[in-house]
Backbone as JSON Lines, residues from 0, in Angstrom:
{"i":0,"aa":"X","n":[-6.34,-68.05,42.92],"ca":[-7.18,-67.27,43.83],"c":[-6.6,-67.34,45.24]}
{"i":1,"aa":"X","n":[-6.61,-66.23,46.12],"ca":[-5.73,-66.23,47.28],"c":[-7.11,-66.5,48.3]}
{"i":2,"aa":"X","n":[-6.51,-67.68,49.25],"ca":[-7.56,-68.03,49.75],"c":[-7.61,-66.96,51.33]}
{"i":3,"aa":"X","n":[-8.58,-67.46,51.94],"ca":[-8.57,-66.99,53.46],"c":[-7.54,-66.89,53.99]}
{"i":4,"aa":"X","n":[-7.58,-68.16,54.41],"ca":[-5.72,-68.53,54.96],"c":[-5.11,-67.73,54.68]}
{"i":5,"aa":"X","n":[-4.62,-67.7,53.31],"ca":[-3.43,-66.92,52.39],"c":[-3.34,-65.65,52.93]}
{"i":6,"aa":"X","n":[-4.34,-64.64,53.11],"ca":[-4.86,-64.11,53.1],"c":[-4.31,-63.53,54.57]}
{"i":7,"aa":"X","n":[-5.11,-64.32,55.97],"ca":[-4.64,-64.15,57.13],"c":[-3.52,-63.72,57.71]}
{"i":8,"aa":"X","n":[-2.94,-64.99,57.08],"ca":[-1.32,-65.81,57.5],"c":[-0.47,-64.54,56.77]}
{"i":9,"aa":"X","n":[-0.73,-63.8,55.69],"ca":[0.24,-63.16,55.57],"c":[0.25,-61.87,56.5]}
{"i":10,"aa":"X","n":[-0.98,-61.34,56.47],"ca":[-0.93,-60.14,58.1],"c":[-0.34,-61.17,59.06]}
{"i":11,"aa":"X","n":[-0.5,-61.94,59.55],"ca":[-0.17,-62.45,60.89],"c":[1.6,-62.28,60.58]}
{"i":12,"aa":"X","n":[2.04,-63.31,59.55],"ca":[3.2,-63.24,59.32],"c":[3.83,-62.05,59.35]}
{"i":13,"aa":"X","n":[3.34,-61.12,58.46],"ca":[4.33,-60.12,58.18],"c":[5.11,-59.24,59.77]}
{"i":14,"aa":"X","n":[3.24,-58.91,60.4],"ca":[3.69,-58.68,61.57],"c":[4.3,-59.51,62.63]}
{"i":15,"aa":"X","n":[4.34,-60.41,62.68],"ca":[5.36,-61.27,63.54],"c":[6.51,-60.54,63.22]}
{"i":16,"aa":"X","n":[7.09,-61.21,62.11],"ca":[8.46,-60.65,61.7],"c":[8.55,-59.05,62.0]}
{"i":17,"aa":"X","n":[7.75,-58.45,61.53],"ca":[8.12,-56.97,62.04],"c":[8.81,-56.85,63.31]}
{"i":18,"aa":"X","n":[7.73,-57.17,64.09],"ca":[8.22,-57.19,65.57],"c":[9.22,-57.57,66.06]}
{"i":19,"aa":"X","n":[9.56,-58.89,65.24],"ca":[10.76,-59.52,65.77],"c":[12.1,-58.44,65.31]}
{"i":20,"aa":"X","n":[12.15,-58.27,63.98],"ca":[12.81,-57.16,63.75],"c":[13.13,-55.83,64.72]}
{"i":21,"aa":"X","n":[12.17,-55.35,65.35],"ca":[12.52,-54.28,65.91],"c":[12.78,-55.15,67.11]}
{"i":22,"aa":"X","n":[12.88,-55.86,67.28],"ca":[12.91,-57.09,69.39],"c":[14.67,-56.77,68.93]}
{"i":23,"aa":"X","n":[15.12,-57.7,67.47],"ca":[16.59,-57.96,67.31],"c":[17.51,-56.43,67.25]}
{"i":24,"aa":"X","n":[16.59,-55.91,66.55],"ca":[17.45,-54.39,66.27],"c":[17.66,-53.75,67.67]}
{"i":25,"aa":"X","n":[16.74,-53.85,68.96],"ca":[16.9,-53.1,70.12],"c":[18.1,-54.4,70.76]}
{"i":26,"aa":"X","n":[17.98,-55.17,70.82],"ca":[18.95,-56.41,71.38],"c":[20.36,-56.02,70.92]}
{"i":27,"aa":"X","n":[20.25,-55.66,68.89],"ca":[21.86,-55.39,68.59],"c":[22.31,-54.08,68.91]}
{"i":28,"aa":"X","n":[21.12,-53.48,69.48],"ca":[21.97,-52.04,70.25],"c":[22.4,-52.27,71.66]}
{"i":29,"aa":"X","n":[21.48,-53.1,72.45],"ca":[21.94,-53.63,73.52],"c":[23.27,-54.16,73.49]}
{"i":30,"aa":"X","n":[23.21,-55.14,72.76],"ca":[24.89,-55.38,72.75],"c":[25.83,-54.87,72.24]}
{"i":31,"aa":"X","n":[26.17,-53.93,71.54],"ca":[26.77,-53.3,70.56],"c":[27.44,-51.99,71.76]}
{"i":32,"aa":"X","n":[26.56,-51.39,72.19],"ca":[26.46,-50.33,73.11],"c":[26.79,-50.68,74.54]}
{"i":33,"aa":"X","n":[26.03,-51.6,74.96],"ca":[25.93,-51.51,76.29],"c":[27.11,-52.55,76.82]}
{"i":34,"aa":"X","n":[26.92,-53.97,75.98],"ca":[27.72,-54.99,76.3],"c":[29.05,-54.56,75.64]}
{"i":35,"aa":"X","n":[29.56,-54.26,74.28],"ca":[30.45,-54.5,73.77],"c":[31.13,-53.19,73.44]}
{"i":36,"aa":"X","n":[30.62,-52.11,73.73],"ca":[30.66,-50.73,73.64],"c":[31.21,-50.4,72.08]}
{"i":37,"aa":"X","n":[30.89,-51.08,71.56],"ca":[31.63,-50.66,70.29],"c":[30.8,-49.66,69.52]}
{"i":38,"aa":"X","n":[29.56,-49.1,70.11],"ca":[28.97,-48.46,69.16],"c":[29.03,-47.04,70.05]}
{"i":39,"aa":"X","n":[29.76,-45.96,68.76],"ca":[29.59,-44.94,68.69],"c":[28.4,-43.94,69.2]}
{"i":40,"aa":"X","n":[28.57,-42.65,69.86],"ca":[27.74,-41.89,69.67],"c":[27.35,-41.07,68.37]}
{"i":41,"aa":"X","n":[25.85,-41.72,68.15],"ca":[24.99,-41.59,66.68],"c":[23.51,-39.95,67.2]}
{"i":42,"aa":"X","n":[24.09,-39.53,65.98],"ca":[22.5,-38.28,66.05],"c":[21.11,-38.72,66.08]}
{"i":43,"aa":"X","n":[20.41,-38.21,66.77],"ca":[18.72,-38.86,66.35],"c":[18.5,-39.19,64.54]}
{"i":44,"aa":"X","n":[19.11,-38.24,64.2],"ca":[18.66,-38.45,62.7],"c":[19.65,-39.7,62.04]}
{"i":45,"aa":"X","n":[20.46,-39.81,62.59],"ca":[21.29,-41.06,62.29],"c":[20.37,-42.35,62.78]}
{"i":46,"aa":"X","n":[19.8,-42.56,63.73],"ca":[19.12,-43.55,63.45],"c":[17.63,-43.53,62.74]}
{"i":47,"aa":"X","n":[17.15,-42.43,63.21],"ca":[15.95,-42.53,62.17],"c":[16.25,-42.9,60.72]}
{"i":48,"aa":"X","n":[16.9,-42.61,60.23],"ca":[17.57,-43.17,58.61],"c":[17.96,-43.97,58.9]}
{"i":49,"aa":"X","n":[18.62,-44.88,59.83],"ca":[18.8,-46.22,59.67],"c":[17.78,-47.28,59.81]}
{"i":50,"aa":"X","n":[17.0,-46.55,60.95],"ca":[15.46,-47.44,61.24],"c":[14.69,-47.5,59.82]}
{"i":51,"aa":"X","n":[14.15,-46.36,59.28],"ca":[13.58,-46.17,57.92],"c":[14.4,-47.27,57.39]}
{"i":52,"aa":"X","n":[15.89,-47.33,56.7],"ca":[16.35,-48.43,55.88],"c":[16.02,-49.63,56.2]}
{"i":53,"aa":"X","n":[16.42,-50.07,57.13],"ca":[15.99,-50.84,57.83],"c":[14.66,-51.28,57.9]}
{"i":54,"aa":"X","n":[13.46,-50.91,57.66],"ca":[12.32,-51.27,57.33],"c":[11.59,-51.45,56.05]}
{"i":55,"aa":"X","n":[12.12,-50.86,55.11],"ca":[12.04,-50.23,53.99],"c":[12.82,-52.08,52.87]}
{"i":56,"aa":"X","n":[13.98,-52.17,53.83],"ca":[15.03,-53.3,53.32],"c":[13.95,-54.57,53.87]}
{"i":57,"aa":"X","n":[13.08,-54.83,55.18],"ca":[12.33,-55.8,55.36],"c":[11.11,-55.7,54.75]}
{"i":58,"aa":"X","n":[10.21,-54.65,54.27],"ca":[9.57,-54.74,52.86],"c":[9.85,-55.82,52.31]}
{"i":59,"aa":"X","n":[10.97,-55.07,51.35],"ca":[11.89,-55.52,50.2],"c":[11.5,-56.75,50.15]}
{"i":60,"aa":"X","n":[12.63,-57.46,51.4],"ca":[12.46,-58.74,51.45],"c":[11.37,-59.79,51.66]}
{"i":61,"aa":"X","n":[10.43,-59.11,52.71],"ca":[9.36,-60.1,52.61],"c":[8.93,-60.21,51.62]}
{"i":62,"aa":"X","n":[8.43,-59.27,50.71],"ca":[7.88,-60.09,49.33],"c":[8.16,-60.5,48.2]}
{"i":63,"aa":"X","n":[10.01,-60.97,48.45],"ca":[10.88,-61.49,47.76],"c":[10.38,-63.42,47.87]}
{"i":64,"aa":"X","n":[9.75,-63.58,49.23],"ca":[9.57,-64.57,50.05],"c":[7.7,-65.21,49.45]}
{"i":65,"aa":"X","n":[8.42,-66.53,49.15],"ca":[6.59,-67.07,49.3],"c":[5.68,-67.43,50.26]}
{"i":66,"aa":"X","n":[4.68,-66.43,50.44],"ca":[3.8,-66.45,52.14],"c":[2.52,-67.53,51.81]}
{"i":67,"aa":"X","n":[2.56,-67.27,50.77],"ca":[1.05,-68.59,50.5],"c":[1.4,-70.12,50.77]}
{"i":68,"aa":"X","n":[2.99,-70.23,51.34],"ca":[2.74,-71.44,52.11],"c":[2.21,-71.85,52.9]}
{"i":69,"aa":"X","n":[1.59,-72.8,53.4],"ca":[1.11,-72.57,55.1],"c":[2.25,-72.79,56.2]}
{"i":70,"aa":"X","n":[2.27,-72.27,56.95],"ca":[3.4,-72.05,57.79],"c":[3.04,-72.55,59.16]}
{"i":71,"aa":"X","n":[2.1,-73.71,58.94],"ca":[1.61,-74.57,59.75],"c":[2.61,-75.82,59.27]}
{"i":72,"aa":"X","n":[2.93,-76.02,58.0],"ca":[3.63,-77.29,57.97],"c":[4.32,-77.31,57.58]}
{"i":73,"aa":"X","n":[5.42,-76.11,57.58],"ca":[6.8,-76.28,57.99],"c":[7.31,-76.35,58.75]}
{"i":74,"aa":"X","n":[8.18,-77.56,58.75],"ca":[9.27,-78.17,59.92],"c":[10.35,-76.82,60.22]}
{"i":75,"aa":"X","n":[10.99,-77.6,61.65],"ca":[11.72,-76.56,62.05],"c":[13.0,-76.18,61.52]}
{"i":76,"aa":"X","n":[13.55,-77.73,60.46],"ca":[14.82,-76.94,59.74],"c":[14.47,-76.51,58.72]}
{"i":77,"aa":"X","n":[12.91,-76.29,58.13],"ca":[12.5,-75.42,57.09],"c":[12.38,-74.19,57.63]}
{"i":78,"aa":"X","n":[11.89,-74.17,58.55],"ca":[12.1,-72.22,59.44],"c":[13.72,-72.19,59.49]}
{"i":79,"aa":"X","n":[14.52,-72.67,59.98],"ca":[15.7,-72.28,60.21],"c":[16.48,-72.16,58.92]}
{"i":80,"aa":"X","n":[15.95,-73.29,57.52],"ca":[16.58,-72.47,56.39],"c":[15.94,-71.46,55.84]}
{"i":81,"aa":"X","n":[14.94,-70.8,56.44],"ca":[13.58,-69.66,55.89],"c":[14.82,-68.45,56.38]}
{"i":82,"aa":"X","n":[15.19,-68.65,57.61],"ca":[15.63,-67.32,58.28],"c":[17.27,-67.23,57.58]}
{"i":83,"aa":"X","n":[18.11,-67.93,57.72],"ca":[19.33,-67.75,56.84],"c":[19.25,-67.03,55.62]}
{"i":84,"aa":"X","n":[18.05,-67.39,54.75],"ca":[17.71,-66.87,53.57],"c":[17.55,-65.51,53.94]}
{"i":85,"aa":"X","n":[16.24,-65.38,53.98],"ca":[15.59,-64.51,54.64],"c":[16.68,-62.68,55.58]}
{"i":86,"aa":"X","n":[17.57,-63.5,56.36],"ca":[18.33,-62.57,57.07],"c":[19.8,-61.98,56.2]}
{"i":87,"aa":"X","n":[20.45,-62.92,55.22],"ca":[21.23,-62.97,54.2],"c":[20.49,-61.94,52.92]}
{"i":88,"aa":"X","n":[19.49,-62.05,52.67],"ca":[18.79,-60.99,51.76],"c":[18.85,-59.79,52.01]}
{"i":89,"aa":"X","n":[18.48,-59.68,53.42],"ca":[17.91,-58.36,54.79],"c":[19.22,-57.74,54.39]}
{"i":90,"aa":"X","n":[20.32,-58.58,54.97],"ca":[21.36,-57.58,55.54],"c":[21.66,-57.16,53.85]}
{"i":91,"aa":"X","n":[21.82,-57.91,52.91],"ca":[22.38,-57.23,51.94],"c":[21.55,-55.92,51.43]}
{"i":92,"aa":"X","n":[20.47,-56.41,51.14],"ca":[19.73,-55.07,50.93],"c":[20.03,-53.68,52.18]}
{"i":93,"aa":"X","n":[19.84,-54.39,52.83],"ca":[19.46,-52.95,54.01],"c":[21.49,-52.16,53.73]}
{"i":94,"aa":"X","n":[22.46,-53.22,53.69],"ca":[23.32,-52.57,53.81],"c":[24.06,-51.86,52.01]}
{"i":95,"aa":"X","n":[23.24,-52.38,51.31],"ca":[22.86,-51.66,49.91],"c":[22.53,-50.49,49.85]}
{"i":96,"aa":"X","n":[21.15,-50.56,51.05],"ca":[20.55,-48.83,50.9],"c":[21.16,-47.72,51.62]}
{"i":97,"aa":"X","n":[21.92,-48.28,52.71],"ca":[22.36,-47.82,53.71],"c":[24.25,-46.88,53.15]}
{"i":98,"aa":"X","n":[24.36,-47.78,52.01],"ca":[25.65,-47.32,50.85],"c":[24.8,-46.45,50.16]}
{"i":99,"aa":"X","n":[24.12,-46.43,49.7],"ca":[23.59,-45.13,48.11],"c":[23.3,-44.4,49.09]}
{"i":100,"aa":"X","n":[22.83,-44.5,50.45],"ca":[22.13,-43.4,51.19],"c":[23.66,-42.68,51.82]}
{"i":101,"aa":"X","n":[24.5,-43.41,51.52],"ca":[25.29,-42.75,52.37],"c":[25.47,-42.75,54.09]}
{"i":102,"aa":"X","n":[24.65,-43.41,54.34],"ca":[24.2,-43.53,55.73],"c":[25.56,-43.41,56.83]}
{"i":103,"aa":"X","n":[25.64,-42.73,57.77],"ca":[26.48,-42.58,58.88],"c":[26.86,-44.2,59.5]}
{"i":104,"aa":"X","n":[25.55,-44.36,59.87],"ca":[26.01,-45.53,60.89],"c":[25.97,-46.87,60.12]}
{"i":105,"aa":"X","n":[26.14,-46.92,58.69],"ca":[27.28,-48.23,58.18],"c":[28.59,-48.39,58.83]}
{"i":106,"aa":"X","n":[28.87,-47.02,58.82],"ca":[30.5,-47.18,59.91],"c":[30.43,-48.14,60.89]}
{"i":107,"aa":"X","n":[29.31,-48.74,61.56],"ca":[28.97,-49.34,62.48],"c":[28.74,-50.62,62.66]}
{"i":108,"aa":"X","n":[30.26,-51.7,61.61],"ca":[29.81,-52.73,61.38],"c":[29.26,-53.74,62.93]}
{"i":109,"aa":"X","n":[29.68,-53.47,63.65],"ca":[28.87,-54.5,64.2],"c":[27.73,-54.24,64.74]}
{"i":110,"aa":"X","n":[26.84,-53.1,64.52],"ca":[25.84,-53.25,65.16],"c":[24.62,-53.39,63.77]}
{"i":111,"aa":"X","n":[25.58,-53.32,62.42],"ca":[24.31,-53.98,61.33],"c":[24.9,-55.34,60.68]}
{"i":112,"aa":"X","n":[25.55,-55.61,61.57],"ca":[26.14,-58.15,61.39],"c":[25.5,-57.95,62.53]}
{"i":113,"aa":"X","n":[25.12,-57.41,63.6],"ca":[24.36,-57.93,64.8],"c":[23.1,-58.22,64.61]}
{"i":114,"aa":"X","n":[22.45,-57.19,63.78],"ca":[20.84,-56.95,63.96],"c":[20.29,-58.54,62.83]}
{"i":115,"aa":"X","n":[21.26,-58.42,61.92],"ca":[20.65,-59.9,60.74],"c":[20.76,-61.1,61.82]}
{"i":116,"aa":"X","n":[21.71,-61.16,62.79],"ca":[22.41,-62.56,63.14],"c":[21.58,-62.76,64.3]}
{"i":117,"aa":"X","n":[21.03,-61.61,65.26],"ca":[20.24,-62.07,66.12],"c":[18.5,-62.14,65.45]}
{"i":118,"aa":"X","n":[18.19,-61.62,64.49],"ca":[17.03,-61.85,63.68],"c":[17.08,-63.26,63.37]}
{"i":119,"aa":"X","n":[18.2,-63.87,63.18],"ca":[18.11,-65.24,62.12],"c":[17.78,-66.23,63.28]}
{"i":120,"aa":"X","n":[18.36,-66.09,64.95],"ca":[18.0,-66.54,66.13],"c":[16.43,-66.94,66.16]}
{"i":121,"aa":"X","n":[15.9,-65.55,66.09],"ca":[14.69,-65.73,66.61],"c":[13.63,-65.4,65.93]}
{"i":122,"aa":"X","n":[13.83,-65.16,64.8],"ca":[12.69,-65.61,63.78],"c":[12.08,-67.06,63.77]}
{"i":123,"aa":"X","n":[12.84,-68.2,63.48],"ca":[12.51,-69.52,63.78],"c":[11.43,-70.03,65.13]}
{"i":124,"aa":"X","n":[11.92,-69.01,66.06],"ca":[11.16,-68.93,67.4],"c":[9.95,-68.45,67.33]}
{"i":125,"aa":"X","n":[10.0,-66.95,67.0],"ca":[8.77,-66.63,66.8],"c":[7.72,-67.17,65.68]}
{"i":126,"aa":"X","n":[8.61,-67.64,64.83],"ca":[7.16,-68.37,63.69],"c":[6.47,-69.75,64.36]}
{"i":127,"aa":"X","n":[7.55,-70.74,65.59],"ca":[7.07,-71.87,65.94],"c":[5.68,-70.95,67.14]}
{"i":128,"aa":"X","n":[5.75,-69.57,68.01],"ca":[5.0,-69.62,68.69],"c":[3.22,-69.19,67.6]}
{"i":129,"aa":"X","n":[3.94,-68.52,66.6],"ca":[3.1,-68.07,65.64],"c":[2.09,-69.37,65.16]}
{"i":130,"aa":"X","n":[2.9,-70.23,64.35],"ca":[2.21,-71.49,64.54],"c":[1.6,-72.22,65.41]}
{"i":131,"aa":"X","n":[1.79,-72.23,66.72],"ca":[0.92,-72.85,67.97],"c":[-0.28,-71.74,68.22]}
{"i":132,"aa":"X","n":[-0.11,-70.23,67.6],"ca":[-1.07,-69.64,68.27],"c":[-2.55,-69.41,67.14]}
{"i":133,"aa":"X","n":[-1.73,-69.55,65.77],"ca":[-2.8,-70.09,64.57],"c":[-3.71,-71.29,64.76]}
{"i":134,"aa":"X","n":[-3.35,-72.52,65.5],"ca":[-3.89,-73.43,65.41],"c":[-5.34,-73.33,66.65]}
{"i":135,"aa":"X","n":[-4.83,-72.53,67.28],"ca":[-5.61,-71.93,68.79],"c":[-6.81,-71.14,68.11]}
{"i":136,"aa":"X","n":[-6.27,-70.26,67.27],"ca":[-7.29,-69.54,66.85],"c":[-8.03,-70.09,65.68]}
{"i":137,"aa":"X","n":[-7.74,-71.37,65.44],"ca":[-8.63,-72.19,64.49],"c":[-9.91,-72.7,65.33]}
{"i":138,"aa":"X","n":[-9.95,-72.91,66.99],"ca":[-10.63,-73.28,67.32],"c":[-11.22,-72.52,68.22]}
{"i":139,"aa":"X","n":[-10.72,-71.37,68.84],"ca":[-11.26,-70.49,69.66],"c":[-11.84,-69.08,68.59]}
{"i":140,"aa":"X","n":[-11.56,-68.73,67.65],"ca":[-12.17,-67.81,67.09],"c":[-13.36,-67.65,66.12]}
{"i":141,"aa":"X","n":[-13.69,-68.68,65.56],"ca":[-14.51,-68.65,64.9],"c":[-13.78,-68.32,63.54]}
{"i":142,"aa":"X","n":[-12.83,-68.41,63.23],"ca":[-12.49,-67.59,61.57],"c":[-12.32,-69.45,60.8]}
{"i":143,"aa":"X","n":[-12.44,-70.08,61.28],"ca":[-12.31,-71.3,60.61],"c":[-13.04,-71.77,59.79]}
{"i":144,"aa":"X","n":[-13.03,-72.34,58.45],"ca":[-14.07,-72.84,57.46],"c":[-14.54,-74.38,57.81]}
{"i":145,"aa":"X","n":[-15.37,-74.62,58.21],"ca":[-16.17,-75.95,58.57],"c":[-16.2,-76.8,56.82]}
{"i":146,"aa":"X","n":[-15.58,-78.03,57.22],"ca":[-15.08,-79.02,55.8],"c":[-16.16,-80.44,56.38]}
{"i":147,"aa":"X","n":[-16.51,-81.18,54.99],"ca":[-16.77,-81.97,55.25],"c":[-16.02,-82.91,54.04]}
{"i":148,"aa":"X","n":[-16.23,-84.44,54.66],"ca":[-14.94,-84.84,54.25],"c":[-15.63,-85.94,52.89]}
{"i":149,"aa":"X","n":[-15.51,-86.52,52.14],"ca":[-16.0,-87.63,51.88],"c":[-14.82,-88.52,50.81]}
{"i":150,"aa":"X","n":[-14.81,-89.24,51.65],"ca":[-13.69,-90.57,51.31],"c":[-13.65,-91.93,51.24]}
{"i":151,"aa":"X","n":[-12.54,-92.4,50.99],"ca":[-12.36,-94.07,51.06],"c":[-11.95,-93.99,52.49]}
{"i":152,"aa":"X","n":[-11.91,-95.68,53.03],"ca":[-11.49,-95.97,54.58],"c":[-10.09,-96.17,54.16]}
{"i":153,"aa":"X","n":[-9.08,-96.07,52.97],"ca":[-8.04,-96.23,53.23],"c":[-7.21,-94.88,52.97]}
{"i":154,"aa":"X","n":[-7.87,-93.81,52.48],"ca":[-7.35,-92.83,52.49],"c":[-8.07,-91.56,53.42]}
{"i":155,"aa":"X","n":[-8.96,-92.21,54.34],"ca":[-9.34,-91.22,54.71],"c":[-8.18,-90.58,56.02]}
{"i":156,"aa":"X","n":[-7.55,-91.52,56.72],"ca":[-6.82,-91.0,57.62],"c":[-5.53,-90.02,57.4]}
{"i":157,"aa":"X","n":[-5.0,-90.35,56.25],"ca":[-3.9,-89.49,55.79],"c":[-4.55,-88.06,55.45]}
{"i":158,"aa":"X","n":[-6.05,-88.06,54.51],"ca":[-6.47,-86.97,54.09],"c":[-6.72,-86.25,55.29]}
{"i":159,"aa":"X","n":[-7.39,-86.43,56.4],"ca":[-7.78,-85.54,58.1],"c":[-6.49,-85.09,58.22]}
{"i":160,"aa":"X","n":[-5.3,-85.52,58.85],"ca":[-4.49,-85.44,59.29],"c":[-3.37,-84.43,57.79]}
{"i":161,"aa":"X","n":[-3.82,-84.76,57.04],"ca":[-3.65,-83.39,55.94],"c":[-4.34,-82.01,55.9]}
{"i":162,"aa":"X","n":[-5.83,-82.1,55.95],"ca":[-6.43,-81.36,56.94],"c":[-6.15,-80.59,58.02]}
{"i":163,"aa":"X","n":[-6.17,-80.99,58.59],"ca":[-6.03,-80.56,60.48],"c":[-4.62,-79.57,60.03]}
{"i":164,"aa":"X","n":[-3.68,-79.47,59.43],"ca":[-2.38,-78.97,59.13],"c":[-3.23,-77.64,58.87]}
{"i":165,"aa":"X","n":[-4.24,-77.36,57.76],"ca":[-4.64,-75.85,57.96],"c":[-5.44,-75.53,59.06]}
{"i":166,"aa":"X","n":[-4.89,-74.5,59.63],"ca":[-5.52,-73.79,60.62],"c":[-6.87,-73.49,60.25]}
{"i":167,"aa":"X","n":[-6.84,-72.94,58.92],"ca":[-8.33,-72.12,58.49],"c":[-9.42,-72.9,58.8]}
{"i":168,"aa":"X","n":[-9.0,-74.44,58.63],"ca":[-9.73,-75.48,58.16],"c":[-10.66,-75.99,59.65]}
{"i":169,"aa":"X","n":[-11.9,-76.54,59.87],"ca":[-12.27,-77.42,60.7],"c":[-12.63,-78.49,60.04]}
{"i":170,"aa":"X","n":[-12.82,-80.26,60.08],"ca":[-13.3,-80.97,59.66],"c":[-15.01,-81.17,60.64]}
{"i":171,"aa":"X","n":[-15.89,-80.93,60.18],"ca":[-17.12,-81.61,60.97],"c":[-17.27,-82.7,60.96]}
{"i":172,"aa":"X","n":[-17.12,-83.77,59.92],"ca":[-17.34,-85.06,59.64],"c":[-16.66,-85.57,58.51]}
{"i":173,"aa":"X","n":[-16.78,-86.32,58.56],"ca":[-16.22,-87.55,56.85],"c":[-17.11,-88.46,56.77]}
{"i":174,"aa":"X","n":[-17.48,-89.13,55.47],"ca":[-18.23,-89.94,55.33],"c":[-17.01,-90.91,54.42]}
{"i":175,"aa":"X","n":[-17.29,-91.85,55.05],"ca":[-16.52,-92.99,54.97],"c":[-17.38,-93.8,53.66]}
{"i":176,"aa":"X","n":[-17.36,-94.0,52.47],"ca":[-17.94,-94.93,51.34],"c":[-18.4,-96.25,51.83]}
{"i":177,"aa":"X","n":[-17.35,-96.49,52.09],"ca":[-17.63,-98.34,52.28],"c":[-17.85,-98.55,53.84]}
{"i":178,"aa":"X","n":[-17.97,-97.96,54.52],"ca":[-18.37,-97.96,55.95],"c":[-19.33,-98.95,55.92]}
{"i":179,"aa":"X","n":[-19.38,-99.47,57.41],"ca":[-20.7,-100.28,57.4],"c":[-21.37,-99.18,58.48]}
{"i":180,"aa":"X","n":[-22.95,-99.66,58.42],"ca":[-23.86,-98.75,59.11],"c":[-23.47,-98.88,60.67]}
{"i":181,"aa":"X","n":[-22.97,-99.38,61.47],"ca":[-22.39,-99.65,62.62],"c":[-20.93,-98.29,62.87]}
{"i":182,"aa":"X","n":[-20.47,-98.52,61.58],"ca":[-19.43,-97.45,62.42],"c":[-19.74,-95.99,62.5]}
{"i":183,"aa":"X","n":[-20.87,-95.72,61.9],"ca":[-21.28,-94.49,61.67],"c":[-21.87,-94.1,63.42]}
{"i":184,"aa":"X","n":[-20.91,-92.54,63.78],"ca":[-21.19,-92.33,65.14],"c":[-19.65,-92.4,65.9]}
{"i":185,"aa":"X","n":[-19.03,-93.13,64.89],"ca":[-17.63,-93.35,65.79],"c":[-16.72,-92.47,65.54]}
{"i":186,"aa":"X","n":[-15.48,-92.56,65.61],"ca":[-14.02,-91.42,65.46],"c":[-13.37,-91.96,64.88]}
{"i":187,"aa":"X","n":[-12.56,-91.38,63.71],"ca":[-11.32,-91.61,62.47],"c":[-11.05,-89.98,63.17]}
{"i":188,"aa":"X","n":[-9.34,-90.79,63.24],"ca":[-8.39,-89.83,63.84],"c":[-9.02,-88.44,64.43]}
{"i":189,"aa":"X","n":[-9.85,-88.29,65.83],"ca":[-10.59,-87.35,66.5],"c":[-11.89,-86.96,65.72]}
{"i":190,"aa":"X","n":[-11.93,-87.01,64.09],"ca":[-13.09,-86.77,63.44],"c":[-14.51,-87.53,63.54]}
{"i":191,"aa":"X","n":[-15.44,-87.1,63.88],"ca":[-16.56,-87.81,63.65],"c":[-17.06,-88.8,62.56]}
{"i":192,"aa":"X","n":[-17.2,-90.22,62.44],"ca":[-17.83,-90.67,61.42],"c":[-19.01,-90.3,61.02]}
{"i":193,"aa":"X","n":[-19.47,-89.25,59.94],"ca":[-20.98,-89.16,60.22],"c":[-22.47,-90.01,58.54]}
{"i":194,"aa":"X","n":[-21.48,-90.51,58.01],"ca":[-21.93,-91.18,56.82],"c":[-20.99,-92.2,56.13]}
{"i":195,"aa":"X","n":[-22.07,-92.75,55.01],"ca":[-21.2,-93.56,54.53],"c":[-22.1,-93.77,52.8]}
{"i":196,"aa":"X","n":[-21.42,-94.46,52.19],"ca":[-22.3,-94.59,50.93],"c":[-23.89,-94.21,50.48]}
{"i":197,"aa":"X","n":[-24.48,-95.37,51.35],"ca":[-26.08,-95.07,51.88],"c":[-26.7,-93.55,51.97]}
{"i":198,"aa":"X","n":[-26.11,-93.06,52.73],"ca":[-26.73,-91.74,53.29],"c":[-25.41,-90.82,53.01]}
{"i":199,"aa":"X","n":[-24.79,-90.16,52.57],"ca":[-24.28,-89.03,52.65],"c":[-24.29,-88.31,51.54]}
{"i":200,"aa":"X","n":[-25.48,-88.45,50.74],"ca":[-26.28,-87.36,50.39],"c":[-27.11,-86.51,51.03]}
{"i":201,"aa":"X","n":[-27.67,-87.09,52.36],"ca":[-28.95,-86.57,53.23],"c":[-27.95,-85.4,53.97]}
C-alpha cells in the first residue's frame, strides 16, 4: 500500500528534478553557446524536439528509479550515487531518442555530455535542499501524521530517532513500559514521556 509519504515525496521529487533539469539544460546552453561557442545556430523547431526528448527521456527514467524510498535518509554519497545512475540512464535514453528521431541537434555533442554532467552536479544539491525543506514542512504544515510510541527504555531511543527520519511522521509521546511513575513528564530524545506500563491504556 503506498503510503502518504510515498505518495507526497514522489510529486515533490519528481518536480524538483524537473526543474533542475531545465536549470542544467539552460546552463548547458549557456556554456555551449555563450562560453564555449561551440554550439551551432539551431531552428526553433530544433529545439522544441530536443526539449520534448529531453523530457519525454526524464519520464523514462524517473520511473526506472525507486521513489518509495524516503529521501530523508539518504546520505549524501547515496544522492551522489542516485545522480551518476540516474544521469548515465538520462543521457542514454534521451540520446537513443534523439537517434530514431533523427534529431538535428545530436550533431551537438557537447551541448547533450553538457546537459547529463551538469544535472549529475546538482541534482545531489537540490535533493539535500529538498530534504531540509520536507522536514520544515513536517512541522509547519500540518500534513504530518501524529504517532504515538509505545516501547522498551532500551529501545526506545533508537526507535524516535528512526522516527523523526520521516517527515510525514510527528511523535506526540512514547510510553516507556518499565518507566517509573517519576519519569513520566520528562524528554527521551526531544519526545515527551507521557506513560508507562500502569497507564498507557488511558
Amino acid at each position: 500500500m503506498i503510503t502518504k509519504r510515498e505518495k507526497l515525496q514522489y510529486i515533490y521529487v519528481f518536480l524538483t528534478d524537473l526543474v533542475v533539469l531545465l536549470l542544467s539544460t539552460l546552463l548547458a546552453w549557456l556554456v555551449t553557446d555563450g562560453l564555449l561557442k561551440q554550439l551551432v545556430p539551431y531552428a526553433p523547431s530544433d529545439w522544441v524536439q530536443t526539449i520534448c526528448l529531453l523530457m519525454l527521456a526524464f519520464v523514462a527514467t524517473f520511473i526506472c528509479f525507486d521513489q518509495t524510498e524516503n529521501i530523508v535518509t539518504r546520505t549524501s554519497g547515496e544522492e551522489i550515487k542516485l545522480s551518476i545512475k540516474f544521469n548515465v540512464l538520462l543521457a542514454l535514453v534521451c540520446s537513443t531518442a534523439m537517434l530514431l528521431t533523427k534529431a538535428t541537434m545530436l550533431d551537438s555533442r557537447y551541448f547533450t555530455l553538457a546537459v547529463p554532467l551538469i544535472n549529475f552536479a546538482l541534482l545531489p544539491i537540490a535533493h539535500g535542499l529538498l530534504k531540509r525543506s520536507l522536514l520544515q514542512i513536517q512541522s509547519q504544515s500540518g500534513l504530518e501524521s501524529l504517532v504515538g510510541l509505545i516501547t522498551t527504555q532500551d529501545r526506545a531511543e533508537l526507535l524516535i530517532n528512526e522516527l523523526q527520519r520521516d517527515w510525514s511522521k510527528r511523535i506526540s509521546g512514547v510510553a516507556i513500559l518499565e518507566a517509573p511513575a517519576s519519569e513520566i513528564g520528562s524528554t527521551l530524545a526531544g519526545v515527551p514521556v507521557t506513560a508507562n506500563y500502569d497507564n498507557f491504556m488511558d
